[in-house]
PDB file of N, CA, C, O and CB in Angstrom:
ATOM      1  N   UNK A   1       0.853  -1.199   0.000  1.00  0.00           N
ATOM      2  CA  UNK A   1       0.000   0.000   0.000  1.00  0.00           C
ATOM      3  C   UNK A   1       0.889   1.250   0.000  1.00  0.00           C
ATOM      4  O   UNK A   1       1.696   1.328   0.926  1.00  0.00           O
ATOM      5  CB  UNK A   1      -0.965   0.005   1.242  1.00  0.00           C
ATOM      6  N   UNK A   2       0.856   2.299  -0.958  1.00  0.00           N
ATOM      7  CA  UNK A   2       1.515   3.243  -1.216  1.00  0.00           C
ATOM      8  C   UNK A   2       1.120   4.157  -0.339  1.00  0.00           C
ATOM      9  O   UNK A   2      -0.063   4.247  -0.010  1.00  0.00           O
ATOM     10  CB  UNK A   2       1.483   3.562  -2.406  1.00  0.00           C
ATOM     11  N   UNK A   3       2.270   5.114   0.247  1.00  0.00           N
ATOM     12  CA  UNK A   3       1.668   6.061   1.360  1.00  0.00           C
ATOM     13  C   UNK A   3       1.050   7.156   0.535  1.00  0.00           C
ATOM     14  O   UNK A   3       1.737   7.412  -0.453  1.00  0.00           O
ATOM     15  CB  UNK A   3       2.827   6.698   2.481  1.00  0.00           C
ATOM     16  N   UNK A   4       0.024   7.834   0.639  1.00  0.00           N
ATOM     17  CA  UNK A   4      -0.545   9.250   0.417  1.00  0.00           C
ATOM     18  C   UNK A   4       0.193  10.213   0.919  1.00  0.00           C
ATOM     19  O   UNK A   4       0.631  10.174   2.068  1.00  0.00           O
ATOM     20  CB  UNK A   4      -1.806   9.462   0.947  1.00  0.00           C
ATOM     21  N   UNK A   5       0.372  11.047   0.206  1.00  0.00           N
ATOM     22  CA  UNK A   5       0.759  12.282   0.819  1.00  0.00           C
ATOM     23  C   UNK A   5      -0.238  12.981   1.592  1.00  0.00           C
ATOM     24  O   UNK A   5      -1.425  12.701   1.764  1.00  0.00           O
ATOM     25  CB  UNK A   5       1.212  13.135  -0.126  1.00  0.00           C
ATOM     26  N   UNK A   6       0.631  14.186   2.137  1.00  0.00           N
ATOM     27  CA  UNK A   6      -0.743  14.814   3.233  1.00  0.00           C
ATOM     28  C   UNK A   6      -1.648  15.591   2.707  1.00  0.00           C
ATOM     29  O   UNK A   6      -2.842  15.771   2.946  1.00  0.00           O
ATOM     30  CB  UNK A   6      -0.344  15.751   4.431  1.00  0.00           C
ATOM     31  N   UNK A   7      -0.629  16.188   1.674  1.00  0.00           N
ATOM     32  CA  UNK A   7      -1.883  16.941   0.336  1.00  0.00           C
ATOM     33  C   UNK A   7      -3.174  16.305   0.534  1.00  0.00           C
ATOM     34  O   UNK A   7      -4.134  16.606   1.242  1.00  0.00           O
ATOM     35  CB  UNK A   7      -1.488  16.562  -1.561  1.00  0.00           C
ATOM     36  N   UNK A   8      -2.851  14.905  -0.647  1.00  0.00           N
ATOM     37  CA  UNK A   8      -4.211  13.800  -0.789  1.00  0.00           C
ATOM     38  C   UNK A   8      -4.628  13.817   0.380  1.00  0.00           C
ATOM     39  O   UNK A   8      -5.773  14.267   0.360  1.00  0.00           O
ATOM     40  CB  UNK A   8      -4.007  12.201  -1.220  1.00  0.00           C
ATOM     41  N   UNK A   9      -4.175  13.460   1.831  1.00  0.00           N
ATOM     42  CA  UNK A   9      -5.211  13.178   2.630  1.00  0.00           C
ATOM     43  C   UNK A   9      -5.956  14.199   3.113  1.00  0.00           C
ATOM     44  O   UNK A   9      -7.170  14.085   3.283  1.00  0.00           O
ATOM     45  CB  UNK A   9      -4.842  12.522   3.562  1.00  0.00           C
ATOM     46  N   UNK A  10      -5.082  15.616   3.455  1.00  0.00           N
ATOM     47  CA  UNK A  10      -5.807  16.914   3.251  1.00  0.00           C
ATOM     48  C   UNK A  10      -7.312  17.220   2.883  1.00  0.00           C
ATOM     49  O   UNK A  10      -8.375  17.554   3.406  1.00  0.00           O
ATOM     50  CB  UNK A  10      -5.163  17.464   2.327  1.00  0.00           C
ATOM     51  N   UNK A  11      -6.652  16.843   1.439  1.00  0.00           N
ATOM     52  CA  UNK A  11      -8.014  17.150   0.305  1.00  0.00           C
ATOM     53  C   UNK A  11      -8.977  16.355   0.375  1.00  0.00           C
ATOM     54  O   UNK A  11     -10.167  16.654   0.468  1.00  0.00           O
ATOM     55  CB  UNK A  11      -7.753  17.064  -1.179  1.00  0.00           C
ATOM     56  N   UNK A  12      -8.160  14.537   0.300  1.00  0.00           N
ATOM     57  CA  UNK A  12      -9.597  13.488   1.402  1.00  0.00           C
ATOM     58  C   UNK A  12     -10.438  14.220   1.829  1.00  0.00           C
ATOM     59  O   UNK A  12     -11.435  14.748   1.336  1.00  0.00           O
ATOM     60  CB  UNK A  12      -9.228  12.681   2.924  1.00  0.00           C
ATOM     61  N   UNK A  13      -9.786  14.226   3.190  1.00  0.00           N
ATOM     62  CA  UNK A  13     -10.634  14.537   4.201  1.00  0.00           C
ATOM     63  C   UNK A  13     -11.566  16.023   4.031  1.00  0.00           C
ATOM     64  O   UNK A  13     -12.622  16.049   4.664  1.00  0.00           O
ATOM     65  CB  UNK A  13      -9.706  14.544   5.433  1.00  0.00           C
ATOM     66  N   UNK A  14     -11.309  16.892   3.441  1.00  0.00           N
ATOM     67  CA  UNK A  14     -11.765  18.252   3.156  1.00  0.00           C
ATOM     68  C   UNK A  14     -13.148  17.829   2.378  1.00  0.00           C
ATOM     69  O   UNK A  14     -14.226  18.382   2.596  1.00  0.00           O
ATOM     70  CB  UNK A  14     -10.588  19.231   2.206  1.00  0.00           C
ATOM     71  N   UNK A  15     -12.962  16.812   1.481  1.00  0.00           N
ATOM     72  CA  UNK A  15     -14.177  16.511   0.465  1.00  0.00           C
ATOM     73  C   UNK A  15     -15.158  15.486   1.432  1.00  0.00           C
ATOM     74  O   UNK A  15     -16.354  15.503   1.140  1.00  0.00           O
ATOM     75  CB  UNK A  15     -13.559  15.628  -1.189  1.00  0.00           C
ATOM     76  N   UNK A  16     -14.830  14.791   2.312  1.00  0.00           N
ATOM     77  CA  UNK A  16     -15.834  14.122   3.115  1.00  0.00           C
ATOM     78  C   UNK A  16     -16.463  14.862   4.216  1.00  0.00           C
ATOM     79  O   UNK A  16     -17.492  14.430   4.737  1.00  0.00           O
ATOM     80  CB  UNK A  16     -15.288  12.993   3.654  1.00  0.00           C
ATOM     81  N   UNK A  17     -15.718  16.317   4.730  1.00  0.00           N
ATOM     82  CA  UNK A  17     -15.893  16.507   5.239  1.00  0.00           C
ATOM     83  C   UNK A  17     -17.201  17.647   5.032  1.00  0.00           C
ATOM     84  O   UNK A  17     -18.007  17.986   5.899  1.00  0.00           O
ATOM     85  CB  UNK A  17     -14.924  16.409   5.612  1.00  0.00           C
ATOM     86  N   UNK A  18     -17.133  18.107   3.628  1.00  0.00           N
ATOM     87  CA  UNK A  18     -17.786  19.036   3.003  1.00  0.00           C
ATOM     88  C   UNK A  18     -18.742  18.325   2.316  1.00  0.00           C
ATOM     89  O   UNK A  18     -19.703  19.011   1.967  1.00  0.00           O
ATOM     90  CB  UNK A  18     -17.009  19.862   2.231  1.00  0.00           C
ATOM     91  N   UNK A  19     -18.787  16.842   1.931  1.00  0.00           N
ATOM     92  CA  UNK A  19     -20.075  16.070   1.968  1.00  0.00           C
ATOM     93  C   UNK A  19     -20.966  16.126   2.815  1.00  0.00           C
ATOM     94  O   UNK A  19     -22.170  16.264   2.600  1.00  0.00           O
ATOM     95  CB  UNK A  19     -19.943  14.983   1.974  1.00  0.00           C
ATOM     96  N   UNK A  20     -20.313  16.002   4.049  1.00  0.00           N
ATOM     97  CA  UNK A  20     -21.262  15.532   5.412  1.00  0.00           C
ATOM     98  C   UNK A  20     -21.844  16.850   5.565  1.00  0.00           C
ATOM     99  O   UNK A  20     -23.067  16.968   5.490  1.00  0.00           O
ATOM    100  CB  UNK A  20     -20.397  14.929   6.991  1.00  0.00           C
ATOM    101  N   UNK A  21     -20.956  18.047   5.812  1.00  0.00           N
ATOM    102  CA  UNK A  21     -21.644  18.894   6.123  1.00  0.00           C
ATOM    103  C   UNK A  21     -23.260  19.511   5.214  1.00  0.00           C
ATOM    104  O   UNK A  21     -24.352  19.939   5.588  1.00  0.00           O
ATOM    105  CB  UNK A  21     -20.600  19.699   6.239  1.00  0.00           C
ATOM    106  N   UNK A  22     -22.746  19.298   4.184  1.00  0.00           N
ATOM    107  CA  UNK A  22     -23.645  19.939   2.652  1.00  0.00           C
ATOM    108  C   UNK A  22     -25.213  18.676   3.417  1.00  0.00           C
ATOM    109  O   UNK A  22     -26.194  19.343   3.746  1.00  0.00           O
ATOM    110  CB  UNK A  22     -22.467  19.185   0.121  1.00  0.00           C
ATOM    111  N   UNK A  23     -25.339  17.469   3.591  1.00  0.00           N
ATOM    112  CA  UNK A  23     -25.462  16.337   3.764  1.00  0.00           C
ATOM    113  C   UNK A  23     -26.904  16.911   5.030  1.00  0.00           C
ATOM    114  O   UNK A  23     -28.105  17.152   4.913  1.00  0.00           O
ATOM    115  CB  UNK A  23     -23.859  15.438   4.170  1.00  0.00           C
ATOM    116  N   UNK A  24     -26.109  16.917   5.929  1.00  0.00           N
ATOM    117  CA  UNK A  24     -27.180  17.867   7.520  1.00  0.00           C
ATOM    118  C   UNK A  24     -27.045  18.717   7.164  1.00  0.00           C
ATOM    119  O   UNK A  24     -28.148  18.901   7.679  1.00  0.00           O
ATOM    120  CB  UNK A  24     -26.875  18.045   9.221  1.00  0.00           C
ATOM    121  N   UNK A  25     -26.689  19.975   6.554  1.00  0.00           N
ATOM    122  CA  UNK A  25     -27.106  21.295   6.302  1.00  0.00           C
ATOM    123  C   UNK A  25     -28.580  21.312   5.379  1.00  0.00           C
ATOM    124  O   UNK A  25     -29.421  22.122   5.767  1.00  0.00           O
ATOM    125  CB  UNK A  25     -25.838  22.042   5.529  1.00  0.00           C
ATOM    126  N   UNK A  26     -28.967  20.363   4.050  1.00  0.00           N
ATOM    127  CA  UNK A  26     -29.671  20.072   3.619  1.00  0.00           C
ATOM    128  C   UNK A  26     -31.034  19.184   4.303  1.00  0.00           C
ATOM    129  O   UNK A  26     -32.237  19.339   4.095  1.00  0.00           O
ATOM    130  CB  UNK A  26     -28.995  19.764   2.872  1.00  0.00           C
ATOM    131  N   UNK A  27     -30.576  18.564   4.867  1.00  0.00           N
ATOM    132  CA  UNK A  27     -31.189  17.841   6.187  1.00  0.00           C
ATOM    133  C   UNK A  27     -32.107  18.860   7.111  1.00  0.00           C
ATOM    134  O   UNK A  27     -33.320  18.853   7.320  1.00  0.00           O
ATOM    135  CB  UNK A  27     -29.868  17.257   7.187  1.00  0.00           C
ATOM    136  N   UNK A  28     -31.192  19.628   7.525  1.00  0.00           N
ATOM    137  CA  UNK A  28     -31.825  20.249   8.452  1.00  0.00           C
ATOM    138  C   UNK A  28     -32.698  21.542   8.148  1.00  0.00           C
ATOM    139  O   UNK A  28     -33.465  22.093   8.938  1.00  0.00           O
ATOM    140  CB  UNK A  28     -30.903  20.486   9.303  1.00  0.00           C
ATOM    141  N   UNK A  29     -32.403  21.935   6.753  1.00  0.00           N
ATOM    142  CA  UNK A  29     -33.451  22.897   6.345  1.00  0.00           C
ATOM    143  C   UNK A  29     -34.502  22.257   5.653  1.00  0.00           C
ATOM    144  O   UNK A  29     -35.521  22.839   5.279  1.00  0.00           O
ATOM    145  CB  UNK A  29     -32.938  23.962   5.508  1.00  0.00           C
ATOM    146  N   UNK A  30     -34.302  21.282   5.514  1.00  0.00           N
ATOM    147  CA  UNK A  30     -35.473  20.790   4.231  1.00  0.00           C
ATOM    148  C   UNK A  30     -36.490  20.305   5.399  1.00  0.00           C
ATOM    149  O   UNK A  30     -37.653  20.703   5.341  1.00  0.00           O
ATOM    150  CB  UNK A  30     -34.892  19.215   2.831  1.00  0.00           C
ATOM    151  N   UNK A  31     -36.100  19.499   6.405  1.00  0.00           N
ATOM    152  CA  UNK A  31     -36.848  19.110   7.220  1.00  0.00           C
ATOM    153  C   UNK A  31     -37.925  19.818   8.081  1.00  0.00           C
ATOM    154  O   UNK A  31     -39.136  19.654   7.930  1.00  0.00           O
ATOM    155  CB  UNK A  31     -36.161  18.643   7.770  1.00  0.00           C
ATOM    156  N   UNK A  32     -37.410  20.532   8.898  1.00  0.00           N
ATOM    157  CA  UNK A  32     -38.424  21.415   9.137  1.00  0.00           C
ATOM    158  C   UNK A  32     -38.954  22.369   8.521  1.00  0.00           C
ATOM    159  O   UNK A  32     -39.577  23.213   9.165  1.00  0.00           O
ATOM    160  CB  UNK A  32     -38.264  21.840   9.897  1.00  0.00           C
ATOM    161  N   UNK A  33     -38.827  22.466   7.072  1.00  0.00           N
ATOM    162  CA  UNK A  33     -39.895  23.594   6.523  1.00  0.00           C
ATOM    163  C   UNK A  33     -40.948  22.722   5.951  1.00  0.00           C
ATOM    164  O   UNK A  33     -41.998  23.237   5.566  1.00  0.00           O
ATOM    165  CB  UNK A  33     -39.278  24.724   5.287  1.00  0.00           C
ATOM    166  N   UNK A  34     -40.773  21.569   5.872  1.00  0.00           N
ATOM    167  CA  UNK A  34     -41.689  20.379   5.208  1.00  0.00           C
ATOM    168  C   UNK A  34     -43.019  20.647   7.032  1.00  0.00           C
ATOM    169  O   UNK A  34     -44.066  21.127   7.464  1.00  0.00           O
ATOM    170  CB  UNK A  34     -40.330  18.070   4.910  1.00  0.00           C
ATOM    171  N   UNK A  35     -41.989  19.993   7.288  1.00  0.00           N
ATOM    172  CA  UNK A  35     -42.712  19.744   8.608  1.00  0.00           C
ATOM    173  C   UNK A  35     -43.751  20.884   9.347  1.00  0.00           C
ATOM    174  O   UNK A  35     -44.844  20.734   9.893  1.00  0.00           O
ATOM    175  CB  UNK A  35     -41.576  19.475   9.589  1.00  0.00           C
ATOM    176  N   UNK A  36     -43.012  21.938   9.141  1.00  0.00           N
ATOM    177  CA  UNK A  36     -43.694  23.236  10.027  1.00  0.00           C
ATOM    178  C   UNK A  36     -44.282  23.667   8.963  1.00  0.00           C
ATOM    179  O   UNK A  36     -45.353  24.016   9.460  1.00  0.00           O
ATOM    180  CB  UNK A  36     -42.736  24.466  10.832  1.00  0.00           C
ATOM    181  N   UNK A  37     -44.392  23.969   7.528  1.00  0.00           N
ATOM    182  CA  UNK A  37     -45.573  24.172   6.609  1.00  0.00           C
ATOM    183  C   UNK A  37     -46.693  23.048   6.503  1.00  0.00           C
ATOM    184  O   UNK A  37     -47.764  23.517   6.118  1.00  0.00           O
ATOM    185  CB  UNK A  37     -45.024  24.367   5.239  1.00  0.00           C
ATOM    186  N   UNK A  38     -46.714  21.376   6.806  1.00  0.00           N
ATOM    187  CA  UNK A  38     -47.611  21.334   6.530  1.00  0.00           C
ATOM    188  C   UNK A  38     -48.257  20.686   8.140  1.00  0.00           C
ATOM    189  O   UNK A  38     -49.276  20.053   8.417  1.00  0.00           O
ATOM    190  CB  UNK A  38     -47.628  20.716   5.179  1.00  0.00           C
ATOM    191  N   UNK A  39     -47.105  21.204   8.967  1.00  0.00           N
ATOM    192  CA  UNK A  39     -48.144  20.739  10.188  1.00  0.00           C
ATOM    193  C   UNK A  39     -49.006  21.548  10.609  1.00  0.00           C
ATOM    194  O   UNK A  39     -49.820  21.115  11.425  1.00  0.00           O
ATOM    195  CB  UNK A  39     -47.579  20.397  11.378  1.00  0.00           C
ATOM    196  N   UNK A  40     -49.104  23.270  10.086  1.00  0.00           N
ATOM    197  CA  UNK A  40     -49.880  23.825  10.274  1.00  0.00           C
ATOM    198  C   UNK A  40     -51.075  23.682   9.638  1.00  0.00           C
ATOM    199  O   UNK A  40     -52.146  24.145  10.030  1.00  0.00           O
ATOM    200  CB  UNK A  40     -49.486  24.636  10.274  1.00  0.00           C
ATOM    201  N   UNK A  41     -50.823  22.817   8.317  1.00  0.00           N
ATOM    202  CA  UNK A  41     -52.242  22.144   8.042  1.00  0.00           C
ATOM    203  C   UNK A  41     -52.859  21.248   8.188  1.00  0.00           C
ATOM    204  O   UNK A  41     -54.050  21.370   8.475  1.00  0.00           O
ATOM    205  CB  UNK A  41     -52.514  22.027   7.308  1.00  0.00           C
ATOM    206  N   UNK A  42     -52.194  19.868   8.023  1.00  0.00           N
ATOM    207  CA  UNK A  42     -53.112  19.188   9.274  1.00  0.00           C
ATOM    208  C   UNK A  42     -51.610  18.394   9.810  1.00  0.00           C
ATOM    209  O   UNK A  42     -50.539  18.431   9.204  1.00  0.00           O
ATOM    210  CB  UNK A  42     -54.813  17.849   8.675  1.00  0.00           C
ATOM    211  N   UNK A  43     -51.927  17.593  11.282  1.00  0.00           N
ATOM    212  CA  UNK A  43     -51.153  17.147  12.251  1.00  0.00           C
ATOM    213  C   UNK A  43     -50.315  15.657  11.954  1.00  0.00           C
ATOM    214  O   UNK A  43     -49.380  15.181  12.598  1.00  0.00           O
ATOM    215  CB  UNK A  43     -52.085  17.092  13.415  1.00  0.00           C
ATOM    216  N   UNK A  44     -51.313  14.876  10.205  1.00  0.00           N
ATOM    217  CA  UNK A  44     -51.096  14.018   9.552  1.00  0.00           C
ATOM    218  C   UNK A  44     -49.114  14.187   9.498  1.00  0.00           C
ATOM    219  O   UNK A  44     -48.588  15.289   9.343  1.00  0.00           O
ATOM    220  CB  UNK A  44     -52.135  14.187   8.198  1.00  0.00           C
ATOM    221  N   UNK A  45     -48.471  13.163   9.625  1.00  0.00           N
ATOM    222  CA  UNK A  45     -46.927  12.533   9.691  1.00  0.00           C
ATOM    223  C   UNK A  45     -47.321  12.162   8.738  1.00  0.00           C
ATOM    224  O   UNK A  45     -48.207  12.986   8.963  1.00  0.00           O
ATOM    225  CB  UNK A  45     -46.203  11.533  10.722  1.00  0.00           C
ATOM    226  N   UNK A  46     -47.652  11.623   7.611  1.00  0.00           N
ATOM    227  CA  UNK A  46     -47.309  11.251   5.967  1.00  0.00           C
ATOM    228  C   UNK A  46     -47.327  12.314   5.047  1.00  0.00           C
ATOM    229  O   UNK A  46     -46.743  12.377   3.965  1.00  0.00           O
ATOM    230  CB  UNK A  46     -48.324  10.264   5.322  1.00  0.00           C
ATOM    231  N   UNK A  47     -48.197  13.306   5.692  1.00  0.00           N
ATOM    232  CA  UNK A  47     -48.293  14.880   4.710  1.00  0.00           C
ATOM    233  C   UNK A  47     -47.110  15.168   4.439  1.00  0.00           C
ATOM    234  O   UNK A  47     -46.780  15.427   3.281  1.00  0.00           O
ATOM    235  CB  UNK A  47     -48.903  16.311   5.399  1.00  0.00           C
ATOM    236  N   UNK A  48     -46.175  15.178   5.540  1.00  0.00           N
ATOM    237  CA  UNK A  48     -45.016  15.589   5.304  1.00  0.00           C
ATOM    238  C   UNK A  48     -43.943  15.249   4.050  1.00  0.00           C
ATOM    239  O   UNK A  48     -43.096  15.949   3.494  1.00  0.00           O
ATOM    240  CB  UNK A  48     -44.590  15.308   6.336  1.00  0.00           C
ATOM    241  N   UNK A  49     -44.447  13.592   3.823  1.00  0.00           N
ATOM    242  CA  UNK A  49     -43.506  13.391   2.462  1.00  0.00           C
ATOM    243  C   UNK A  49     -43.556  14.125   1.309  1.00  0.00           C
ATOM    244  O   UNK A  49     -42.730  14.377   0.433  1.00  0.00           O
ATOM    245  CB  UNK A  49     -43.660  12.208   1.915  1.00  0.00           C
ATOM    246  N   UNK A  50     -45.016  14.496   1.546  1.00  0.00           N
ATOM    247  CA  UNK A  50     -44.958  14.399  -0.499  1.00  0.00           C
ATOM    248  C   UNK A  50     -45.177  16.091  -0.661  1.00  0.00           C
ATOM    249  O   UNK A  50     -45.220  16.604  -1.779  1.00  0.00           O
ATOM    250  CB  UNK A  50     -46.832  13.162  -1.619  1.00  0.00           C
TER     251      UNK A  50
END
């Protein structure tokens, strides 16, 4: 197994790390505007999917 430089692992880690974040940042806005727009219409948990 060839060693990586720290560059590569650098940049690795920079791109997983900027997955994850993008990942729950998307998560966490999409979720509650689903949720809090249509729980004000009705209290139904499947409304929310679609």
């Amino acid at each position: 197994m060839p060693q990586l430089s720290p560059m590569m692992g650098i940049m690795f880690f920079a791109v997983i790390l900027a997955f994850l974040l993008v990942l729950v940042i998307s998560m966490k806005t999409s979720m509650p505007l689903l949720s809090s727009k249509e729980g004000q219409k009705s209290p139904n948990q499947k409304v929310r999917f679609f």
